[in-house]
VEXDREN-2710 file (C-alpha; in Angstrom, 1 decimal):
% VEXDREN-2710
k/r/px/py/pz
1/UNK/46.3/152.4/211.3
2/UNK/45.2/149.8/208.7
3/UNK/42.8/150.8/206.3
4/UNK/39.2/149.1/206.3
5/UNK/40.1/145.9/204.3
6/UNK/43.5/146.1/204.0
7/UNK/44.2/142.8/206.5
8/UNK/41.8/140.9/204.4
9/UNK/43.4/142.3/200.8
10/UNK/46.7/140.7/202.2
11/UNK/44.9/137.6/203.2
12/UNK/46.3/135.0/205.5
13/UNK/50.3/134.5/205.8
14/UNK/51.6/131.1/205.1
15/UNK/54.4/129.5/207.3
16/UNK/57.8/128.8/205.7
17/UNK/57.2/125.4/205.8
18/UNK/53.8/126.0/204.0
19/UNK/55.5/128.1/201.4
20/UNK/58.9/125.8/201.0
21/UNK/56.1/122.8/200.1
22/UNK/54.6/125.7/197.3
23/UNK/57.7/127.2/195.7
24/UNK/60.1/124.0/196.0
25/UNK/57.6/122.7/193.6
26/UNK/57.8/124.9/190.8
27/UNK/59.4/123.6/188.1
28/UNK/62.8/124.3/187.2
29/UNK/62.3/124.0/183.5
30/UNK/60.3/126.9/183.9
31/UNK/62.3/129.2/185.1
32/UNK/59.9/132.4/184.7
33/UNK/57.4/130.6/187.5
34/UNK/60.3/131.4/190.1
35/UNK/60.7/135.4/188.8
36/UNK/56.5/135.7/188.8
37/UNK/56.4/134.0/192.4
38/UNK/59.0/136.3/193.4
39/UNK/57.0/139.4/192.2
40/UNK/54.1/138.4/194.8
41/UNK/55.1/139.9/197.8
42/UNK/58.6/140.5/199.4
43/UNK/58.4/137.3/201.5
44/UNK/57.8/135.5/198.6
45/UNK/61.0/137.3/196.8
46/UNK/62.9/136.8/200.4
47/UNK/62.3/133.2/200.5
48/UNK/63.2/132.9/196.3
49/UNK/66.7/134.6/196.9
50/UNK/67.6/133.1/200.0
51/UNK/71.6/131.1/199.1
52/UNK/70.1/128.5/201.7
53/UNK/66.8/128.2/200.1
54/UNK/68.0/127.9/196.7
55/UNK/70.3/125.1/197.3
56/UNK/67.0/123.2/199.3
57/UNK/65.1/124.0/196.5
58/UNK/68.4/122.4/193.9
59/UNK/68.6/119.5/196.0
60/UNK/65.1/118.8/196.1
61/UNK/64.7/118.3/192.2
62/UNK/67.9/116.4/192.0
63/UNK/69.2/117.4/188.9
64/UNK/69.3/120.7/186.9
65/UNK/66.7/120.9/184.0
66/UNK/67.9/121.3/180.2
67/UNK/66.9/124.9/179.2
68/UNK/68.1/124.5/175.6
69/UNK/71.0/122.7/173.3
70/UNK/73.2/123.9/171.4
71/UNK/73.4/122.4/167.6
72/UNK/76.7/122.7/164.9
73/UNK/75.0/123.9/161.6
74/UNK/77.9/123.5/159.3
75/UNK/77.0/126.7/157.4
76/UNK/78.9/129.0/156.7
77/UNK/76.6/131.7/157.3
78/UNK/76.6/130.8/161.1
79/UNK/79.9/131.0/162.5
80/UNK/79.1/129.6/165.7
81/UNK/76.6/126.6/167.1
82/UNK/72.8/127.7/167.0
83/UNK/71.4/127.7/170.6
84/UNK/67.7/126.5/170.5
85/UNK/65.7/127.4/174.0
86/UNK/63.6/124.9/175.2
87/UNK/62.0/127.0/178.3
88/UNK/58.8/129.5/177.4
89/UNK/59.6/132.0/177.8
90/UNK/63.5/131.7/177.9
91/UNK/65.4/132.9/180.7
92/UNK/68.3/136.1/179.4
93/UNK/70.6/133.7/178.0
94/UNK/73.8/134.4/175.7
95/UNK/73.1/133.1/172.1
96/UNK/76.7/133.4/171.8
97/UNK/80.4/134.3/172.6
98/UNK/81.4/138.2/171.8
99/UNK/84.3/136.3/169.8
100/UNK/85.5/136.6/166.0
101/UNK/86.7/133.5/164.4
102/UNK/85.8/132.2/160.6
103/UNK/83.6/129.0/162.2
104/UNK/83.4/128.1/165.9
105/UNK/82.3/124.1/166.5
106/UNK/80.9/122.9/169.9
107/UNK/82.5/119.9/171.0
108/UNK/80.9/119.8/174.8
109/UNK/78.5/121.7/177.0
110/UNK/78.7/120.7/181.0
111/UNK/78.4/122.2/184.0
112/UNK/77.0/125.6/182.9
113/UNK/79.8/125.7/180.1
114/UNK/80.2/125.8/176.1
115/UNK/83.8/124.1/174.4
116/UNK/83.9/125.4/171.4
117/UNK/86.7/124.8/168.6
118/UNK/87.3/127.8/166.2
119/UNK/89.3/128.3/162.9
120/UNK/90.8/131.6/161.9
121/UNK/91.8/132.2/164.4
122/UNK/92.6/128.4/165.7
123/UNK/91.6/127.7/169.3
124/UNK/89.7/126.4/171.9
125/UNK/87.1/128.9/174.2
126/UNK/85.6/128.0/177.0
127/UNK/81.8/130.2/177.2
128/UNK/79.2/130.7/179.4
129/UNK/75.8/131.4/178.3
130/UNK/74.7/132.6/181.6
131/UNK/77.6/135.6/182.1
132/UNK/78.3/135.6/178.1
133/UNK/82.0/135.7/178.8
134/UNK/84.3/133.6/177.0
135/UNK/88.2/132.6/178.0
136/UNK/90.4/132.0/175.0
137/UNK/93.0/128.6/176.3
138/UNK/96.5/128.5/175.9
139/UNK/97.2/127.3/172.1
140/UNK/99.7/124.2/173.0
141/UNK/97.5/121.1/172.2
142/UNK/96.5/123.0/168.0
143/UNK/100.0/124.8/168.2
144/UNK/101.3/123.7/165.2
145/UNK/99.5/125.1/162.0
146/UNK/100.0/122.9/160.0
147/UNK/100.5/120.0/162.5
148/UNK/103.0/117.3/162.4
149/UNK/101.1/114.8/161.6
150/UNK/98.2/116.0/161.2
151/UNK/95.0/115.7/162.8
152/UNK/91.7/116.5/161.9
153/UNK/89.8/114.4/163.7
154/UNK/89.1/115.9/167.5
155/UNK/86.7/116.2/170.5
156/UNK/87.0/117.6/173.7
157/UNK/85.3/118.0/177.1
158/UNK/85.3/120.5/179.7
159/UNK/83.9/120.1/183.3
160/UNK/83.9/122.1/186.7
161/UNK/87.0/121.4/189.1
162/UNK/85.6/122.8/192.2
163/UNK/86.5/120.3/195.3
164/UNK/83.6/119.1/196.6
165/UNK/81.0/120.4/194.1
166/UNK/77.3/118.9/193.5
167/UNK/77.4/120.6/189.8
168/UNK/73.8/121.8/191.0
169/UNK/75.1/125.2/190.9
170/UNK/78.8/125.3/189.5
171/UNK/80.2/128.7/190.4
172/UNK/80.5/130.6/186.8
173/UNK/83.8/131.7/188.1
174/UNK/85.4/129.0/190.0
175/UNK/88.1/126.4/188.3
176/UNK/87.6/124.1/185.5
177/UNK/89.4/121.8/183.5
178/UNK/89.1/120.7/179.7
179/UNK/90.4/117.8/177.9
180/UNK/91.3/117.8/174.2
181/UNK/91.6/114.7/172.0
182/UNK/92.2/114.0/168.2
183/UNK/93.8/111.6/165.9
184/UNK/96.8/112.3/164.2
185/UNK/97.5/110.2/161.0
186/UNK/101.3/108.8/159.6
187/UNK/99.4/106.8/156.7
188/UNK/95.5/106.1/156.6
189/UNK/96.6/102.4/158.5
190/UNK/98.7/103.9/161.2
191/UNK/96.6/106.0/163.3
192/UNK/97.3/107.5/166.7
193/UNK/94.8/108.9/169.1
194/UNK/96.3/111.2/171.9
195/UNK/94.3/113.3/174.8
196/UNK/96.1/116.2/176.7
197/UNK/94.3/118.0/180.2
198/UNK/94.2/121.6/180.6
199/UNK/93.8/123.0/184.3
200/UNK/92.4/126.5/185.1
201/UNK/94.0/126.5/188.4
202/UNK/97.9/126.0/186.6
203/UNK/97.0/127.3/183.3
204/UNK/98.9/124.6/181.4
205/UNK/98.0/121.2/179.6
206/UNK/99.8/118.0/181.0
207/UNK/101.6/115.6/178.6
208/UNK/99.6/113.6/175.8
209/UNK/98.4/110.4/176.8
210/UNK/98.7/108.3/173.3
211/UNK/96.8/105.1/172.2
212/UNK/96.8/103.1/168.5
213/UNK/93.5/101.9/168.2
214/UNK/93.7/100.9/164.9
215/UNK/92.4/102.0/161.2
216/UNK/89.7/104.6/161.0
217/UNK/86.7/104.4/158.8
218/UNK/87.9/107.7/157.2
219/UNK/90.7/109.1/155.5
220/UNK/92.9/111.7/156.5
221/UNK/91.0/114.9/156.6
222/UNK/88.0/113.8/157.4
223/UNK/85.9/115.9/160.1
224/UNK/83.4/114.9/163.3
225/UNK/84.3/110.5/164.0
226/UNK/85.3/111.6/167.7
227/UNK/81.8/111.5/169.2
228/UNK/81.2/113.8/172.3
229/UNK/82.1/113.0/175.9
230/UNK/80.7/111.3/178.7
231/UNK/81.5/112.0/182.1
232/UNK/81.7/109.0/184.4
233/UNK/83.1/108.5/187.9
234/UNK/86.5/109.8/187.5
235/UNK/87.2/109.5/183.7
236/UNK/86.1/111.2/180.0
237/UNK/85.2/109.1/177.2
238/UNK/84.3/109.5/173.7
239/UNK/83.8/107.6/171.0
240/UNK/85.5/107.1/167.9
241/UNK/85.0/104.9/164.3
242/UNK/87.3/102.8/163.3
243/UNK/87.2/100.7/159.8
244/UNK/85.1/97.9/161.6
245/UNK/83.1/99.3/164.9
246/UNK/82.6/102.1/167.0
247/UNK/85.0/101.9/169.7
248/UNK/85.2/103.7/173.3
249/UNK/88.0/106.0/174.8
250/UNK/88.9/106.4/178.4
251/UNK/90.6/109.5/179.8
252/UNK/91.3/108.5/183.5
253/UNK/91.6/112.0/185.2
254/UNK/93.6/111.1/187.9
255/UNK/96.1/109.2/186.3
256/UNK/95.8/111.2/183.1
257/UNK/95.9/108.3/181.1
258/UNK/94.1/107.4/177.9
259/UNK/93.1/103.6/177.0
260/UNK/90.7/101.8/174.3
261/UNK/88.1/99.9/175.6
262/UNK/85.9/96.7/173.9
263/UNK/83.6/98.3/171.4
264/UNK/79.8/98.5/172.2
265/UNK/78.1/95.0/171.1
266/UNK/76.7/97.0/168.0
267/UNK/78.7/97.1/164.9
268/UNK/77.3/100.4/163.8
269/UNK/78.1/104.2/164.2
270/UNK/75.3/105.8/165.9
271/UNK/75.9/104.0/169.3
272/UNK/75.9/106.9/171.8
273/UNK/77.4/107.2/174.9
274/UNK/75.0/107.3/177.9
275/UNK/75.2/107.0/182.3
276/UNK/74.5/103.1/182.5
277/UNK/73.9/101.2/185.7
278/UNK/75.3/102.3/188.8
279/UNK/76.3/105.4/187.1
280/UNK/78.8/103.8/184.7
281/UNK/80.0/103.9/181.3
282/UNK/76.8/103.1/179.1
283/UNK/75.6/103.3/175.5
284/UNK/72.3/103.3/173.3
285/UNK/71.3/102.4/170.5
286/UNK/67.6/102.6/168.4
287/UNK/66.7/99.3/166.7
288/UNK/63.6/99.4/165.0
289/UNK/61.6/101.7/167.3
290/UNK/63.1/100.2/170.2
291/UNK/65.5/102.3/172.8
292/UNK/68.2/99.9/173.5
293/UNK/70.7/100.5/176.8
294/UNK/74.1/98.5/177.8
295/UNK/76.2/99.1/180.2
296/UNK/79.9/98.1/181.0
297/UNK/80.0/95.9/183.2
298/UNK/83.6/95.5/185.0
299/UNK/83.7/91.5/184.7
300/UNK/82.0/90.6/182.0
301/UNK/82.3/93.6/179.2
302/UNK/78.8/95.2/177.7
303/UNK/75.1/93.5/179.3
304/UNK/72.0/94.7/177.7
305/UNK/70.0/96.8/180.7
306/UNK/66.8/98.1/179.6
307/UNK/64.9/98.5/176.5
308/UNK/62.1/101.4/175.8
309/UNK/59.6/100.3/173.0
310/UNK/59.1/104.0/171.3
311/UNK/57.1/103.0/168.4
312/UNK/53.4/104.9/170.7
313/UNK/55.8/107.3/171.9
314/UNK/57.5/109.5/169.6
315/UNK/55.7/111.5/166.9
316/UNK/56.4/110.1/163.6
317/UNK/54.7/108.4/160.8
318/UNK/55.3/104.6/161.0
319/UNK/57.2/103.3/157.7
320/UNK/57.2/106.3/156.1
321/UNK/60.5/106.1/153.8
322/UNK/62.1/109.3/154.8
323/UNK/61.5/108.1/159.2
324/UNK/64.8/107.6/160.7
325/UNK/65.0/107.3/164.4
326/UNK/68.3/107.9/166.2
327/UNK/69.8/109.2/169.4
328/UNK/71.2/112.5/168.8
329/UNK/71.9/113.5/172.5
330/UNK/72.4/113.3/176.1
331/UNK/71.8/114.9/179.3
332/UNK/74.0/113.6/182.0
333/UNK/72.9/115.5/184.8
334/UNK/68.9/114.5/184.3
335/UNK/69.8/111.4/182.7
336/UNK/67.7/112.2/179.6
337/UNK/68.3/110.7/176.2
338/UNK/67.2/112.5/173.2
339/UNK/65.9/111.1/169.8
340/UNK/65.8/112.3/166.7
341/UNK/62.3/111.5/164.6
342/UNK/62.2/113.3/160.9
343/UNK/63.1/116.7/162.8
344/UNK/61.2/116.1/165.9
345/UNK/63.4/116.0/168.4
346/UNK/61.7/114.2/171.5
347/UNK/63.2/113.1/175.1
348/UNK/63.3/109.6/177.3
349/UNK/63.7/110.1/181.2
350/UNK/66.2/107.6/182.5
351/UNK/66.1/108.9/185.8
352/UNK/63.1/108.4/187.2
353/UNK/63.2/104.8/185.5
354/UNK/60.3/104.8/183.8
355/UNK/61.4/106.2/180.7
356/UNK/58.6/109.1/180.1
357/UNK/58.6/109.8/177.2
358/UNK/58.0/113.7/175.8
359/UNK/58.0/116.3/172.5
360/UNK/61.2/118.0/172.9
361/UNK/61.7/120.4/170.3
362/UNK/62.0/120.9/166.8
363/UNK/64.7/120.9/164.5
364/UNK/66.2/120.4/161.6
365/UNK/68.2/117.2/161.3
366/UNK/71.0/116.8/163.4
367/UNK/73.4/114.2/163.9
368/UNK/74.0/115.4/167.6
369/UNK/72.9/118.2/169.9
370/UNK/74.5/119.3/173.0
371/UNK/71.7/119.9/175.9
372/UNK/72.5/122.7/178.1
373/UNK/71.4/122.0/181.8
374/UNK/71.3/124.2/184.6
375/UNK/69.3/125.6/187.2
376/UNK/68.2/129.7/186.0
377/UNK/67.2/131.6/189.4
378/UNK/67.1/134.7/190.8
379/UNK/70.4/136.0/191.1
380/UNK/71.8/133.6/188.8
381/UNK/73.4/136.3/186.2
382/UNK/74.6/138.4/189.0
383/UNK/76.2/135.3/190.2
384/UNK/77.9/134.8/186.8
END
């Protein structure tokens, strides 16, 4: 027998279309909303843990939310990449890999997974912040130590290989590839540039795919011209400066060929590569406090798309000597561009097309970040 008032403590029980309209709605850059809903009641933590559910509740926000980035320091004192959460309060996440190496250097973050270069020992891990595991890749494309040539200009990119998958929720341990890319150097005027694909499935890297695109801006042993990746329909690129532009790599990863592309219509070096138009190859650019976009269009080369005047927007002080506005990173799954103002790091929602603009974080100066996106719910660890 119920208790006197225990019916009306419990208070009226809301259909599951009532409560899918409720929690569908909480925000996935909030992740601790969905773990305090959950601690309601057990329908509440039912409906939250249901596979079904989940994926309704992934589908209908479109795109995973960016729960931090990741950010190369360059000092010594911090082996690896510092990961900065964005969430309040930040869902259990891995800071970073239980690996020892001298100096680890991201060079991607996709699909709920870190690339990360190291020295001493030299490789290339692939780490998840979610499950905090690591895999160490075969050591064929940095085999030679010294190389011959050698390189020291590199990037790389790594994305999920599942058939068929949304990349709303990548299975932690299901198949991935990574490409790695650098320039080797014969003399400072004859440069090649050569990209090699490594499969989880076969464990092995295919044959390089080499292109001459001409003199670099730097000398031999220079560090960091290879900007990061984009991904695109079926191919990689990345960017890389040569003496007189910023030009664009492809990777086509189905015919594992690398090409060079027209450079962006900017001659300057802090072009970034973005999703443009249709969801193809794009860059952007900030001239004076304006957010300028291209995209490539297949007939007729780079077309100016959209402009975003930031100059209300972004926190900083107008003319102040020291303000330096540039893009510094991109979210390809949300579509979000981030800009750098005098350590405030704030964020412009392609997307949606209006181009919201909002106070990321804050940081010291960076020339790029690496966001991590993903969606953090319950189960999501024991899933990893």
């Amino acid at each position: 027998m119920e208790a006197p008032g225990e019916k009306a403590a419990r208070g009226p029980v809301l259909s599951e279309a009532v409560l899918g309209e409720v929690l569908f709605r909480l925000p996935p850059d909030q992740p601790a909303c969905l773990f305090r809903a959950a601690a309601v009641c057990q329908a509440w933590r039912a409906f939250l843990t249901s596979p079904d559910l989940l994926r309704i509740y992934r589908g209908f926000h479109a795109a995973p939310p960016v729960l931090g980035f990741l950010q190369n320091t360059g000092r010594s004192d911090e082996p690896f990449p510092r990961f900065v959460a964005t969430a309040a309060p930040s869902p259990p996440l891995h800071h970073r890999p239980e690996f020892e190496c001298k100096y680890g250097l991201a060079l991607d973050c996709r699909h709920g997974r870190v690339l990360l270069h190291t020295t001493f020992p030299l490789g290339l891990i692939v780490w998840s912040p979610v499950a905090g595991n690591h895999q160490l890749l075969p050591e064929e494309p940095i085999q030679l130590d010294p190389p011959d040539p050698p390189y020291s200009d590199f990037a790389g990119a790594v994305l999920c290989a599942v058939d068929g998958c949304d990349h709303l929720d990548c299975p932690p341990q299901g198949p991935f590839r990574v490409l790695f890319a650098a320039t080797s150097y014969e003399n400072v005027d004859v440069v090649s540039t050569w990209a090699i694909l490594y499969s989880s499935e076969t464990g092995a890297w295919t044959e390089p795919s080499t292109v001459h695109p001409g003199a670099v801006m730097n000398s031999p042993g220079a560090m960091s011209i290879m900007g990061p990746s984009l991904l695109a329909g079926d191919a990689l690129y990345f960017t890389l400066d040569l003496l007189n532009n910023r030009t664009v790599l492809r990777y086509d990863l189905g015919g594992a060929a690398l090409t060079v592309m027209d450079p962006p219509p900017l001659v300057r070096r802090d072009t970034f590569l973005v999703t443009g138009e249709g969801g193809r190859l794009g860059v952007a650019a900030v001239e004076g406090y304006s957010l300028r976009l291209w995209s490539w269009e297949a007939a007729g080369g780079w077309a100016l798309r959209r402009v975003f005047d930031l100059e209300m927007s972004i926190p900083f002080t107008i003319g102040a000597p020291i303000t330096e506005l540039k893009v510094i990173g991109f979210a390809e799954m949300s579509g979000t561009i981030f800009v750098s103002a005098n350590g405030i790091i704030s964020s412009v929602q392609l997307r949606s097309g209006s181009g919201r603009v909002s106070k990321f974080s804050r940081t010291p100066n960076s020339d790029t970040i690496f966001p991590f996106e993903i969606f953090y719910t319950l189960g999501t660890q024991q899933g990893a």
